[in-house]
FIKOL-507560 format. One record per residue: x, y, z of N, C-alpha, C, O in turn. Coordinates in nm, 4 decimals, padded with zeros to 6 digits, m for minus. Layout:
BEGIN
NODE     n.px     n.py     n.pz    ca.px    ca.py    ca.pz     c.px     c.py     c.pz     o.px     o.py     o.pz
NODE        X        Y        Z        X        Y        Z        X        Y        Z        X        Y        Z
...
This chain:
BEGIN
NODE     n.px     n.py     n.pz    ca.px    ca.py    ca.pz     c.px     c.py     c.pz     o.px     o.py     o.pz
NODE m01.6349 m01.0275 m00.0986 m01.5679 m00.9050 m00.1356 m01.4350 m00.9359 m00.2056 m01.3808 m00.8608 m00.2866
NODE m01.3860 m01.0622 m00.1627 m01.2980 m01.0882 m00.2799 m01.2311 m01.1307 m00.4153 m01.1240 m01.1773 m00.4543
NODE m01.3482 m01.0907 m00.4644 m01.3573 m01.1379 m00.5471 m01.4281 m00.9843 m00.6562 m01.4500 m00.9831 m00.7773
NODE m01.4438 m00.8935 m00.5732 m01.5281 m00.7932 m00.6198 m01.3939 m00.6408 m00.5796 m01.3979 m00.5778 m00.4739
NODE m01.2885 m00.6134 m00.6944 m01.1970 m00.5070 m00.6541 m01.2333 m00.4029 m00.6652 m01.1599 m00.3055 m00.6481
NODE m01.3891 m00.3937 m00.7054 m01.4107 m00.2111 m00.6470 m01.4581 m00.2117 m00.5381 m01.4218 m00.1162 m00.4694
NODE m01.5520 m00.3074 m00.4733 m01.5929 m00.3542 m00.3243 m01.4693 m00.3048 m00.2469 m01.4850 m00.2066 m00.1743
NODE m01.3498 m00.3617 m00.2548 m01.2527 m00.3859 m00.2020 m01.2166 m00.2281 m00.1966 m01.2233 m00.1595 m00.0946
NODE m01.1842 m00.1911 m00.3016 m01.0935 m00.0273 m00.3233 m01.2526  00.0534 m00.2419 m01.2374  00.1315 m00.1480
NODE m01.3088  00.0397 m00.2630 m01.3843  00.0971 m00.1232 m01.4125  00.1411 m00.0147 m01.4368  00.2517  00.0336
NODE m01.4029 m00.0162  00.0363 m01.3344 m00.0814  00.1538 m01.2526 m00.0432  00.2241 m01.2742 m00.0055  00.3392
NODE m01.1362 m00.0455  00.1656 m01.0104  00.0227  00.1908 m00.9814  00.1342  00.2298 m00.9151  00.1729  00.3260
NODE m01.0541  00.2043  00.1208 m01.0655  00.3810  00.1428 m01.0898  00.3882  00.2576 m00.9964  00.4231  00.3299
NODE m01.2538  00.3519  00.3361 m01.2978  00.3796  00.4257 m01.2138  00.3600  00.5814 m01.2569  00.4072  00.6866
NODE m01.0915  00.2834  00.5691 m01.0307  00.2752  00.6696 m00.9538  00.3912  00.7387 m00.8538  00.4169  00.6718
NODE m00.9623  00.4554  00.8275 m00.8482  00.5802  00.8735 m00.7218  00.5120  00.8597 m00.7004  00.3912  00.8692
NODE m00.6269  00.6223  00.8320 m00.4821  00.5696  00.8237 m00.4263  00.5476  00.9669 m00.3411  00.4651  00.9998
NODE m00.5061  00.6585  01.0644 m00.4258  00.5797  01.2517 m00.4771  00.4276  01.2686 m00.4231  00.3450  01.3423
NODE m00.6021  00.4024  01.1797 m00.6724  00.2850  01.2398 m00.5693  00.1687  01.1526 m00.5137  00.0826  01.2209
NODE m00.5504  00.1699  01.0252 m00.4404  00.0723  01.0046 m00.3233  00.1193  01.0661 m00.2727  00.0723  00.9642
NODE m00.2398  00.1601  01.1238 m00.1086  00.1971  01.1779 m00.1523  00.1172  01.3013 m00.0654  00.0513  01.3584
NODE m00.2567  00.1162  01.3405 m00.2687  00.0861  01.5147 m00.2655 m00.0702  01.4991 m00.1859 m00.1437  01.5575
NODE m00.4007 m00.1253  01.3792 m00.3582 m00.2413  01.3338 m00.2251 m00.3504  01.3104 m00.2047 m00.4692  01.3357
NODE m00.1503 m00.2415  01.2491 m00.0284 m00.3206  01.2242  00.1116 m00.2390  01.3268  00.2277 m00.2200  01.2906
NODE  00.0635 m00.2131  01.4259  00.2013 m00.1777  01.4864  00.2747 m00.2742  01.6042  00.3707 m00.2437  01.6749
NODE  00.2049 m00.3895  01.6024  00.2695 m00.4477  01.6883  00.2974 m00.5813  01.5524  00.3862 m00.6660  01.5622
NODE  00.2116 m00.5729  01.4473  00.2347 m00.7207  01.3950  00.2761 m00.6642  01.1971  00.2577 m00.5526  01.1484
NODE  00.3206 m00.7617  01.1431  00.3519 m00.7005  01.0211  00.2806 m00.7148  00.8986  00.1686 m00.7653  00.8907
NODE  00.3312 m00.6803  00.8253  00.2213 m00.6646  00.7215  00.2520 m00.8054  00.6156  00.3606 m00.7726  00.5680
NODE  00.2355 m00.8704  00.5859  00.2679 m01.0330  00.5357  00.2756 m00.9522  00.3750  00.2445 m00.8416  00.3309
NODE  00.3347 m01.0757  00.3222  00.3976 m01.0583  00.1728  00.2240 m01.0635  00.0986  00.1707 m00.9789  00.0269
NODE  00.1766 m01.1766  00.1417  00.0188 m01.1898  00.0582 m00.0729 m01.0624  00.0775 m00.1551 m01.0299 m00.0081
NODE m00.0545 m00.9939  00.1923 m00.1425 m00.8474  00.2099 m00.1197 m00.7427  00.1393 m00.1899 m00.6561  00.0872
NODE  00.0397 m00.7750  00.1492  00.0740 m00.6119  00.0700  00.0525 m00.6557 m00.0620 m00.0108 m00.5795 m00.1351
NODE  00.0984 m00.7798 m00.1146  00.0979 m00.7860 m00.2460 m00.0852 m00.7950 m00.2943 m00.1007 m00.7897 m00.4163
NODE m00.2087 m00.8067 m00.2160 m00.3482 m00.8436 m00.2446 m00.3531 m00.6862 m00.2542 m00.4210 m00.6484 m00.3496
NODE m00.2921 m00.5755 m00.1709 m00.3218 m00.4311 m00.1480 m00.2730 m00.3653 m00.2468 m00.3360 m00.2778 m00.3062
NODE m00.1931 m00.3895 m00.2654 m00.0973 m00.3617 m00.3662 m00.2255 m00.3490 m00.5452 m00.2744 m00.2489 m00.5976
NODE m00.2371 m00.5158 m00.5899 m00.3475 m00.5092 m00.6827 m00.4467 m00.4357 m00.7007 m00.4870 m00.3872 m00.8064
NODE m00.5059 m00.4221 m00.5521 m00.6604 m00.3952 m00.5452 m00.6263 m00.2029 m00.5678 m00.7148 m00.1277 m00.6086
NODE m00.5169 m00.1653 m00.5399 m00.4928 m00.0147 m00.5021 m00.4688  00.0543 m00.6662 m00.5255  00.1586 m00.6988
NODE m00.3729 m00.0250 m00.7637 m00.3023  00.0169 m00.8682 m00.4527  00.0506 m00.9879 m00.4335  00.0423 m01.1092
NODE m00.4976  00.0621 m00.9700 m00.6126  00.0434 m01.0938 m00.6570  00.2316 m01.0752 m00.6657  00.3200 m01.1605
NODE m00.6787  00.2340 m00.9130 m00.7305  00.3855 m00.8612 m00.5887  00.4951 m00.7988 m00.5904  00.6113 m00.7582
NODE m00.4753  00.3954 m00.8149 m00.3913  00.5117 m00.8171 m00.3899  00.6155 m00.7823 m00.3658  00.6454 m00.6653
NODE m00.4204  00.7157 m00.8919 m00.4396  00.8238 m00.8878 m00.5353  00.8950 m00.7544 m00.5364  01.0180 m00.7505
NODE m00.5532  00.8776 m00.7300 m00.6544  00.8694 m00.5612 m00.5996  00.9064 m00.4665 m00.5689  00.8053 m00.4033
NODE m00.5624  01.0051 m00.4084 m00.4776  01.0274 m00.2578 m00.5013  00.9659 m00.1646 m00.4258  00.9854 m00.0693
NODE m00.6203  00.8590 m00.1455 m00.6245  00.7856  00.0159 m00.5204  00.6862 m00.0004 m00.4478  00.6460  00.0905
NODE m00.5153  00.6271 m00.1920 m00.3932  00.5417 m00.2092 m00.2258  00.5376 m00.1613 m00.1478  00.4583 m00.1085
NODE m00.2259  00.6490 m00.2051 m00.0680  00.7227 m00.1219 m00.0727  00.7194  00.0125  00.0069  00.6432  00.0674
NODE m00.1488  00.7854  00.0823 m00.1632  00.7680  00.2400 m00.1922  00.6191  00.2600 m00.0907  00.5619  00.2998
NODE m00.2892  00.5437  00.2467 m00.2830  00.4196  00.2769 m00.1060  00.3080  00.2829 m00.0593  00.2336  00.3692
NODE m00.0549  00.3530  00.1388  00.0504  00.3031  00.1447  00.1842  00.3761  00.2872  00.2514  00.2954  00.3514
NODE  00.1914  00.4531  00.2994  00.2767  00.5234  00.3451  00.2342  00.4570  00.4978  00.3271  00.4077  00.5618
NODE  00.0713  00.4537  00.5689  00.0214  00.4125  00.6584  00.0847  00.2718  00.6938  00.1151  00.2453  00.8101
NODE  00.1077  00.1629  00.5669  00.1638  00.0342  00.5588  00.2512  00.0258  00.6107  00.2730 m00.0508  00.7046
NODE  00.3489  00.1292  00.5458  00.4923  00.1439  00.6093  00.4971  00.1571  00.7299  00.6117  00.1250  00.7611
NODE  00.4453  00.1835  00.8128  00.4664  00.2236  00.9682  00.4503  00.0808  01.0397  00.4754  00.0807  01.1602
NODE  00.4085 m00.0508  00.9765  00.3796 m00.1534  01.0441  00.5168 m00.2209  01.0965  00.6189 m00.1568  01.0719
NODE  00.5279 m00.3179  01.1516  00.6045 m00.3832  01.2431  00.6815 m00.4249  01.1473  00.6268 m00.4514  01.0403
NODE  00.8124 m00.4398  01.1584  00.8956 m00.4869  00.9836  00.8641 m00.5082  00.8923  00.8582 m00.6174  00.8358
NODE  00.8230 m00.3579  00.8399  00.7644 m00.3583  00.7010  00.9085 m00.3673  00.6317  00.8948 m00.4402  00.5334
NODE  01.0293 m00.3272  00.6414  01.0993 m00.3389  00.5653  01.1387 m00.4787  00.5762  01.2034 m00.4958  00.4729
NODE  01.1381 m00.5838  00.6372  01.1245 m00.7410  00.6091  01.0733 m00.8107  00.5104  01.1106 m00.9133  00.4536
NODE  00.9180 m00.6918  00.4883  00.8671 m00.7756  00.3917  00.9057 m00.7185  00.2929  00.9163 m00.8013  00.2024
NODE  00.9483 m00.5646  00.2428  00.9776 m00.5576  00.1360  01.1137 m00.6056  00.0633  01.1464 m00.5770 m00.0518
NODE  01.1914 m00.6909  00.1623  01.2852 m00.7906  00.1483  01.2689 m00.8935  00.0506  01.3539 m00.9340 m00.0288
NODE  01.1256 m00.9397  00.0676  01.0554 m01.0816  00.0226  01.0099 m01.0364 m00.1396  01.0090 m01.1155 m00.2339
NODE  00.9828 m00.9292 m00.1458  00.8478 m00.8596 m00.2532  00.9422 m00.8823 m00.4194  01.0354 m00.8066 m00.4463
NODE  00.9048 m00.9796 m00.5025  00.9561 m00.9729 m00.5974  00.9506 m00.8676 m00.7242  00.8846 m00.7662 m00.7017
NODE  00.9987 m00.8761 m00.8277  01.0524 m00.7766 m00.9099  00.9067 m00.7552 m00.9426  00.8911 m00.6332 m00.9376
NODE  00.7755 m00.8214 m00.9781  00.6778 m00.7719 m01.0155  00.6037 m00.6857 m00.9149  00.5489 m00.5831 m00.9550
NODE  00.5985 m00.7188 m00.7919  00.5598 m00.6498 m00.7056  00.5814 m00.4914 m00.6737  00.5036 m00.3968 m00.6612
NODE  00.7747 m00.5114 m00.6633  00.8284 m00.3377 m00.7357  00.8080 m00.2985 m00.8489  00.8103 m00.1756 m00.8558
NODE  00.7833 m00.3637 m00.9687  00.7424 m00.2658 m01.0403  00.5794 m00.2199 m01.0195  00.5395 m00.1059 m01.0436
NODE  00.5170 m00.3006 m00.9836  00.3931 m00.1984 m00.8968  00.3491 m00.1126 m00.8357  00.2475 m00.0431 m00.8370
NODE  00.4734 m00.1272 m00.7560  00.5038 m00.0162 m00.6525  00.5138  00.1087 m00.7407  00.4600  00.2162 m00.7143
NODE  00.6029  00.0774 m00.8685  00.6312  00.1812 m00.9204  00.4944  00.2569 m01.0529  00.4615  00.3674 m01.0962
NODE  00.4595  00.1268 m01.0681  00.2953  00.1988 m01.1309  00.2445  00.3211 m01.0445  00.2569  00.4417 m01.0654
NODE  00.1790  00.2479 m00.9333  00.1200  00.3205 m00.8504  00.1862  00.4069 m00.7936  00.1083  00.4811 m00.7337
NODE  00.3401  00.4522 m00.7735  00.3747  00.6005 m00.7934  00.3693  00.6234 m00.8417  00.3397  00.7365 m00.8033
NODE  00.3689  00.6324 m00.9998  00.3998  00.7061 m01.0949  00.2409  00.7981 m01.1349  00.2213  00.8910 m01.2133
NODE  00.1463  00.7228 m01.0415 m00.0261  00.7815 m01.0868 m00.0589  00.8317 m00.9896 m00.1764  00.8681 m00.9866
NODE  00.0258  00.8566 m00.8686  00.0009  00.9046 m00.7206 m00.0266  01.0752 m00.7369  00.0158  01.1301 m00.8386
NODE m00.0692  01.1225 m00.6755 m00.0868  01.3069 m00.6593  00.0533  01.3184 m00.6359  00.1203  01.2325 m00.5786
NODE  00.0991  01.4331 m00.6843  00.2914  01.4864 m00.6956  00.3276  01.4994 m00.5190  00.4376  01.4766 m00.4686
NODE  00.2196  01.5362 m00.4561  00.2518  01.5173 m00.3005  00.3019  01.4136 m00.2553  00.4032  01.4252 m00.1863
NODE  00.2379  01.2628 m00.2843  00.2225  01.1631 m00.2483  00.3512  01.0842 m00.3189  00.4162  00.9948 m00.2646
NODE  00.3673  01.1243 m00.4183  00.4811  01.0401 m00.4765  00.6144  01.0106 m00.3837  00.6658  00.8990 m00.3764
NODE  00.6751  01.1569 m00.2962  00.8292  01.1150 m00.2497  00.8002  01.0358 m00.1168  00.8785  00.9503 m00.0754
NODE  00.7065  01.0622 m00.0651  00.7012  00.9659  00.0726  00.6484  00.8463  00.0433  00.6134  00.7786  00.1399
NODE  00.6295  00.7912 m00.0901  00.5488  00.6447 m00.0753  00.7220  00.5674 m00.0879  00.7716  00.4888 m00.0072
NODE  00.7977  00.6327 m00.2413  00.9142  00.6217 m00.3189  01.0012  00.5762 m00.1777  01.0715  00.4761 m00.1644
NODE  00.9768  00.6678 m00.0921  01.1197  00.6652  00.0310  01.0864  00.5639  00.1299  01.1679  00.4863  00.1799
NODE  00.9337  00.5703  00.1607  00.9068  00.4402  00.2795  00.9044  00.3126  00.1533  00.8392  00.2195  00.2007
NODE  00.9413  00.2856  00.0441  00.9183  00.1491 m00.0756  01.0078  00.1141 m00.1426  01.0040  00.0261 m00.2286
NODE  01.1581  00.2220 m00.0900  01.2571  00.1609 m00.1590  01.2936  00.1760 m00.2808  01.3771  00.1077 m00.3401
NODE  01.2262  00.2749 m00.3267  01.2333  00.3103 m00.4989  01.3575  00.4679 m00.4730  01.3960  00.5328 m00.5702
């Protein structure tokens, strides 16, 4: 599947957002996850599970640690994929991402 990013954006979708929150609430979300989630997410954007998924991220165990680490290409990703988010989705991804 990794190698296959609509497999993946799939994948993803199918996860509930309590079920990743529960996932990552005791442990954090690593620089290589967000940044692999990050890729696999920006293409479908426009997609509302994308916005919720991200926002879901945020709730993990020092997520703001990692967005400490996340270099300038990474934020401007961040900022792709707001900018293609549903107008709902845009201020809560922007505010839990530091934009």
């Amino acid at each position: 599947m990794k190698k296959d990013q609509t497999a993946l954006q799939k994948y993803l979708q199918q996860i509930p957002c309590p079920t990743i929150e529960s996932w990552f609430k005791r442990t954090e979300v690593n620089y290589e996850l967000l940044t692999g989630i990050l890729q696999v997410c920006e293409p479908v954007a426009t997609e509302e599970w994308v916005g919720k998924l991200l926002v879901s991220l945020s709730k993990a165990d020092n997520f703001e640690m990692t967005l400490m680490f996340i270099e300038d290409s990474e934020k401007a990703l961040v900022s792709k994929i707001v900018d293609k988010l549903p107008a709902a989705l845009k201020a809560p991804v922007k505010s839990k991402y530091g934009l």
